[in-house]
C-alpha positions in Angstrom: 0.0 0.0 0.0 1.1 3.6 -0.8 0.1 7.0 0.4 -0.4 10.1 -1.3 -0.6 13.5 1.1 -0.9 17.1 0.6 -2.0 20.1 2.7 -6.0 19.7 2.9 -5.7 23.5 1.5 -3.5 25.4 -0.3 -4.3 29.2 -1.4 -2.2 31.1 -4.1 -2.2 34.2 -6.5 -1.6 38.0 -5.8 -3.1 38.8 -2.2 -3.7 35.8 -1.3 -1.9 36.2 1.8 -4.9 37.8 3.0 -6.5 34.3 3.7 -5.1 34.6 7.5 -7.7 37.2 8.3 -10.2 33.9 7.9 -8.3 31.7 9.5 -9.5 30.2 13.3 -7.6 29.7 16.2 -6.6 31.7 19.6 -2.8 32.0 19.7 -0.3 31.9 16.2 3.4 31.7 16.5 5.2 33.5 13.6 8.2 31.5 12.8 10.7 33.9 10.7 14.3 34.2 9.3 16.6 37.3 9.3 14.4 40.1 8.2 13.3 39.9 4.8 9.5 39.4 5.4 9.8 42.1 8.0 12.1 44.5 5.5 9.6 43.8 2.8 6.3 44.4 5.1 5.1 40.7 4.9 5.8 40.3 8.8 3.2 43.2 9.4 0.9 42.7 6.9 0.4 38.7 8.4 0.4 40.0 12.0 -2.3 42.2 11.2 -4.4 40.0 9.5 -4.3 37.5 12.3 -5.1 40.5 14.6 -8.2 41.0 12.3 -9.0 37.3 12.9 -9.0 38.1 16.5 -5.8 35.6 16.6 -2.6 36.9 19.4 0.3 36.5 18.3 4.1 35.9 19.4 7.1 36.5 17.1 10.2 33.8 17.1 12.7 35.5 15.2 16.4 35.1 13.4 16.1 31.7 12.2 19.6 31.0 10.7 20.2 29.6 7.2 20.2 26.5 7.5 18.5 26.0 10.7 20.3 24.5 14.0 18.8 21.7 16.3 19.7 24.4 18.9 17.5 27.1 17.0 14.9 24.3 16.7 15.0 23.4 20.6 14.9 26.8 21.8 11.9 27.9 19.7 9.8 24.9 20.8 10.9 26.3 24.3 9.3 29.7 23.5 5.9 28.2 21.6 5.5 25.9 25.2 5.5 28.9 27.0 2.6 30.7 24.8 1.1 27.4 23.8 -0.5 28.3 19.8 -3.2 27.0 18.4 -1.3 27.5 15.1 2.4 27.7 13.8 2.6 30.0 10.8 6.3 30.0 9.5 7.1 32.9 6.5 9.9 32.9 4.5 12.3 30.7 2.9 13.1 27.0 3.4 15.0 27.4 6.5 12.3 29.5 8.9 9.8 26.7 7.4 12.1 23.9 8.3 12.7 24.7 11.6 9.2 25.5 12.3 8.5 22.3 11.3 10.5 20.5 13.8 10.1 22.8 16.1 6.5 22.1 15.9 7.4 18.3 17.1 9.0 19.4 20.4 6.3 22.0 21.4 4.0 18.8 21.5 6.6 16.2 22.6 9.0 17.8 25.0 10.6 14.7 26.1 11.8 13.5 22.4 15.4 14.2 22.2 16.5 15.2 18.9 18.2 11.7 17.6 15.0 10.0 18.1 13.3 11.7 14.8 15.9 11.3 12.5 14.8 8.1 11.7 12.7 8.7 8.5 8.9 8.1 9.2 9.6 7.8 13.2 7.7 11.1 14.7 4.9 10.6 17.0 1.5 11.5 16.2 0.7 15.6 15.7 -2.0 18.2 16.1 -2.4 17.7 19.3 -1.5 21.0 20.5 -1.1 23.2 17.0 -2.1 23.1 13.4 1.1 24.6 10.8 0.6 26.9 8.2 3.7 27.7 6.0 4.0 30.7 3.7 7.1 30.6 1.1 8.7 33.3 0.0 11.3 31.4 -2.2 10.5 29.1 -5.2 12.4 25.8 -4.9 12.4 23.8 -1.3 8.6 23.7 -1.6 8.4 22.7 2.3 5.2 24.6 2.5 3.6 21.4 0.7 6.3 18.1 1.4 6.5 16.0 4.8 10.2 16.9 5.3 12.2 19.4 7.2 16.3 19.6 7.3 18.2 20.5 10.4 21.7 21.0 11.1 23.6 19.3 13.8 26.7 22.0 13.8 28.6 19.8 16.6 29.1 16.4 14.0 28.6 18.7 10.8 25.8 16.7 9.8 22.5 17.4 8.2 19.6 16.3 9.1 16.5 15.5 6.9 13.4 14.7 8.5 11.1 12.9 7.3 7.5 11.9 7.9 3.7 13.0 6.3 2.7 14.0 10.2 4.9 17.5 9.4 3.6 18.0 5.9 1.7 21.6 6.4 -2.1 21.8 7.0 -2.4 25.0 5.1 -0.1 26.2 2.4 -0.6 30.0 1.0 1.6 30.6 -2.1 1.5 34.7 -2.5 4.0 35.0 -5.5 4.3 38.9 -4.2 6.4 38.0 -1.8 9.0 35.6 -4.3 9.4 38.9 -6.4 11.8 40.1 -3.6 14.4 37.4 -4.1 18.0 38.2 -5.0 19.6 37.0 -8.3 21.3 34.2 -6.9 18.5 33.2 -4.3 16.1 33.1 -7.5 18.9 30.6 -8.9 19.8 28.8 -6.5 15.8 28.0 -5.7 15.2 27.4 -9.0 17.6 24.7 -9.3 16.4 23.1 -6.4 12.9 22.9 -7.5 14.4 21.5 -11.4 16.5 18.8 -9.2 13.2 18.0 -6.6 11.0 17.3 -10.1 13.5 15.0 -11.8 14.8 13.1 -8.9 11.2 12.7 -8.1 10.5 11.2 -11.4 13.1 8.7 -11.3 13.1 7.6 -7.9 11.7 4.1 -7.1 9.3 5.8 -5.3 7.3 7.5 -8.3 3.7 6.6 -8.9 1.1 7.8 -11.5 0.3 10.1 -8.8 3.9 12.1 -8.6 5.2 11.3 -12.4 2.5 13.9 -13.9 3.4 16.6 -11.4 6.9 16.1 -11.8 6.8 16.4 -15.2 5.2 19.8 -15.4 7.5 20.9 -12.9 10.3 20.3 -14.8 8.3 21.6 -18.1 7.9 24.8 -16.4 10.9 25.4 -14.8 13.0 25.6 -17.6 11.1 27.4 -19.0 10.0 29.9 -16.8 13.6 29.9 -14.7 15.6 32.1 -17.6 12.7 35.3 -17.5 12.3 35.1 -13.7 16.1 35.3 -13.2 15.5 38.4 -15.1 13.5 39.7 -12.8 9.9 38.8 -14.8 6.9 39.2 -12.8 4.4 36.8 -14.3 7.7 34.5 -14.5 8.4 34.8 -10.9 4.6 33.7 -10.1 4.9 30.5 -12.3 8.0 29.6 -11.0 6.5 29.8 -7.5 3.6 27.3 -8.8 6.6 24.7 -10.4 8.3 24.6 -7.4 5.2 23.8 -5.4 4.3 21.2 -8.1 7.6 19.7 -7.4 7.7 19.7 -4.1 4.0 17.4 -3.9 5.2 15.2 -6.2 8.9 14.6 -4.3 6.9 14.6 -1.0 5.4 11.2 -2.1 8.2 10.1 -4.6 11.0 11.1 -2.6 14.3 12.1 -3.9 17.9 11.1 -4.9 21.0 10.6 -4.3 21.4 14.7 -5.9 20.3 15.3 -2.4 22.0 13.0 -0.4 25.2 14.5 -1.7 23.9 17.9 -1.3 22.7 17.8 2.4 26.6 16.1 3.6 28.1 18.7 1.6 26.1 21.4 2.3 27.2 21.1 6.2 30.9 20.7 5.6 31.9 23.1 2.6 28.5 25.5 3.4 27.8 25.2 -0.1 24.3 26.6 -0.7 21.9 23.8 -1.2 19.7 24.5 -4.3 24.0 25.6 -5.7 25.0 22.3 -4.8 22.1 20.4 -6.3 22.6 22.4 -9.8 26.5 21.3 -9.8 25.9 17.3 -9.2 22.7 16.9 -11.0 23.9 16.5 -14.5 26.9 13.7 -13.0 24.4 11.9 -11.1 22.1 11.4 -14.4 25.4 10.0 -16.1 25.2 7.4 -12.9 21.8 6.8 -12.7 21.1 6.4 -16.3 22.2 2.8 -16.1 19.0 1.8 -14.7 16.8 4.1 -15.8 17.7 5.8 -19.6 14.0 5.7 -20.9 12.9 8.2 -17.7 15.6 10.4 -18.4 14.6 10.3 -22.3 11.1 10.9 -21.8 12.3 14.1 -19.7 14.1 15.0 -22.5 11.2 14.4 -25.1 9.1 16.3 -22.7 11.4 19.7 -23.0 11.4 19.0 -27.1 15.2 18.0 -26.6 16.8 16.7 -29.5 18.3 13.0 -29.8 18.5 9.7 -32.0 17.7 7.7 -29.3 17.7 7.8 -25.4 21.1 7.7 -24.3 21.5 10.9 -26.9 18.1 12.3 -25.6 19.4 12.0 -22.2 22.5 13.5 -23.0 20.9 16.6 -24.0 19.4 16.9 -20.9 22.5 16.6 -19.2 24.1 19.3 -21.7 20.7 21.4 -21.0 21.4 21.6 -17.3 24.6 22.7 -17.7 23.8 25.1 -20.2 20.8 26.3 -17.5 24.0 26.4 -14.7 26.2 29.3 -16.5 23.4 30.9 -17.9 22.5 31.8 -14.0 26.0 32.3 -13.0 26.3 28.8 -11.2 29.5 26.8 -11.4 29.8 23.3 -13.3 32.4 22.0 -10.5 33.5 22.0 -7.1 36.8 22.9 -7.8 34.9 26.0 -9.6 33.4 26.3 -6.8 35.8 27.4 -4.9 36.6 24.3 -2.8 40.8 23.7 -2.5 41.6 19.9 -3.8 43.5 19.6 -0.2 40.3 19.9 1.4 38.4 18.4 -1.0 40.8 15.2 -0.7 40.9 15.1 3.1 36.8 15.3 3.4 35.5 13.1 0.5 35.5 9.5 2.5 33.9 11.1 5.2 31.0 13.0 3.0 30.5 9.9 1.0 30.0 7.6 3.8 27.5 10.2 5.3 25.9 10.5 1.7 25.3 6.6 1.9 23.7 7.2 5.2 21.2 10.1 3.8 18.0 9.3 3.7 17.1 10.2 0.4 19.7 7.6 -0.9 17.2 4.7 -0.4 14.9 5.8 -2.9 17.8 6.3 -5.8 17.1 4.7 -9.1 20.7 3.1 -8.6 22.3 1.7 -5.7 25.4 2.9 -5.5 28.6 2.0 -2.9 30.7 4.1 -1.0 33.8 3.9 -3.5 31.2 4.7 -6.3 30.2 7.3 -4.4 33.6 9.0 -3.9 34.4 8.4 -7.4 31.4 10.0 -8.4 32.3 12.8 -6.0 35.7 13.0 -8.1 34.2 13.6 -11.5 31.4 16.6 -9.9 35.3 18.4 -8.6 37.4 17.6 -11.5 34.5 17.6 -14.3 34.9 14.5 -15.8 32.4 12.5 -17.4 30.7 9.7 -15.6 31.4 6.6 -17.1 31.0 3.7 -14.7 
């Protein structure tokens, strides 16, 4: 048996932020990041349309990129003390993240961290609090997917969490507040969301419920990606609906081993994740392809790439994300990153054996070892073709 879950509602279009003055309940805590929805006016506008529901409220501010277990234990300290009815969290992935797992703590303050990073493993919610998650960036799509990442700084580890009880109740998708995102942001995002649709479509998770989401993610993307980079209104509001598209349909699918490598990467070189996703996603298709060419080529088919057969079809993907990568300014490899080959050399048994250990490398088209995996991590620094 296999299970299918969304947000029971999901607003979007211009304004539609003003769906919290509906919204019932006694007590919301507004879960933020660094000052962008407050810079922007978004902090005040939601706060004052919960006050017009006759909702209090209670601020929980600063959330770091890349959200702490600290962050995340602290703020469940602060919603036990005003006890909510709701958690809204505004903003990008990270403020949504940690709201998230946050939200586990305020209703099970015993649970020690290491007990939920087993995927599927959180206790039951809603007792206390309903979520509501408000994105303000177009690509981790948490406002819709039953994960959250968190950082453990101490072992350099991140973390992601996993489980339908912290998929969102209510997801409002205001593309006003994606048209403040900065160049690289809108890239970076992007990327994320292009990676989420097409690891969803291959993973052995996929179903004929994910594959038709997926796919118009991915249609729309890259399409829609180029014009919103350039600052396109109408762009930025479609890419805010791919995204979202992609993030239901890798919420049930699952993802890749693009991700694994990402998160164990992302907590030791502090590459951004959506970056680090673009970099490896075109070398992990050369790995995958193996076991799963015709997916790849009906990708391809599906952006009107050109190609004999599907090994060339999926090679002009592969060419297509690269070409999508300079095009927004996004390097090809981690030496181009900026990573030094000392460090890279003395770190890549350790990020590979952590990779193996990701949770989103059990749902990976191919299997894939630990000497694979540092050879793979060899061709995404040097640039070399996959070919094994």
């Amino acid at each position: 048996m296999q299970r299918f879950t969304l947000p029971r509602d999901l607003y979007y279009g211009e304004g539609s932020l003003e769906f919290l003055k509906q919204l019932k309940g006694k007590k919301a805590v507004i879960v933020v990041g660094g000052g962008s929805m407050k810079k922007f006016g978004f902090l005040d506008k939601a706060v004052a349309y919960l006050k017009e529901a006759g909702i209090e409220t209670s601020l929980i501010e600063n959330v770091e990129p890349d959200p702490s277990v600290e962050t995340v234990l602290k703020g469940a300290e602060a919603m036990r003390a005003f006890e909510p009815d709701w958690i809204i969290s505004m903003g990008g992935g990270s403020p949504i993240d940690a709201a998230k797992a946050m939200w586990v703590f305020y209703e099970y303050p015993e649970t020690k961290f290491e007990d939920i990073t087993k995927p599927f493993s959180l206790p039951e919610l809603r007792q206390k609090a309903k979520f509501l998650a408000i994105p303000s960036t177009s690509g981790t799509a948490t406002e819709v997917t039953a994960f959250s990442v968190i950082t453990d700084y101490k072992t350099e580890i991140k973390y992601p969490l996993a489980d339908f009880n912290i998929t969102p109740d209510v997801a409002i998708l205001d593309p006003s507040l994606a048209e403040t995102m900065p160049d690289s942001l809108t890239a970076y995002t992007g990327m994320d969301a292009l990676t989420h649709a097409i690891e969803a479509y291959v993973s052995t998770a996929a179903s004929s419920f994910s594959d038709p989401l997926a796919l118009e993610a991915i249609e729309l993307v890259v399409k829609e990606l180029p014009a919103s980079y350039e600052k396109d209104k109408k762009a930025r509001e479609l890419m805010h609906y791919a995204q979202c598209m992609a993030g239901m349909a890798f919420s049930n699918a699952l993802l890749g081993i693009v991700h694994s490598m990402a998160h164990k990467t992302g907590a030791v070189f502090h590459i951004p994740h959506g970056c680090a996703n673009a970099i490896y996603l075109p070398y992990v298709i050369e790995f995958n392809k193996k076991v799963c060419l015709e997916r790849y080529a009906k990708i391809a088919s599906r952006l009107g790439l050109e190609g004999e057969n599907s090994e060339a079809l999926t090679e002009s993907l592969c060419a297509l994300i690269r070409d999508m990568d300079k095009s927004l300014n996004i390097p090809l490899t981690l030496k181009d990153y900026g990573i030094s080959e000392e460090e890279f050399k003395n770190k890549v048994a350790l990020i590979s054996e952590r990779a193996l250990e990701d949770a989103c490398t059990g749902s990976n088209p191919r299997p894939i070892s630990k000497d694979e995996m540092i050879k793979l991590f060899e061709c995404i620094y040097y640039g070399k073709k996959v070919e094994f």
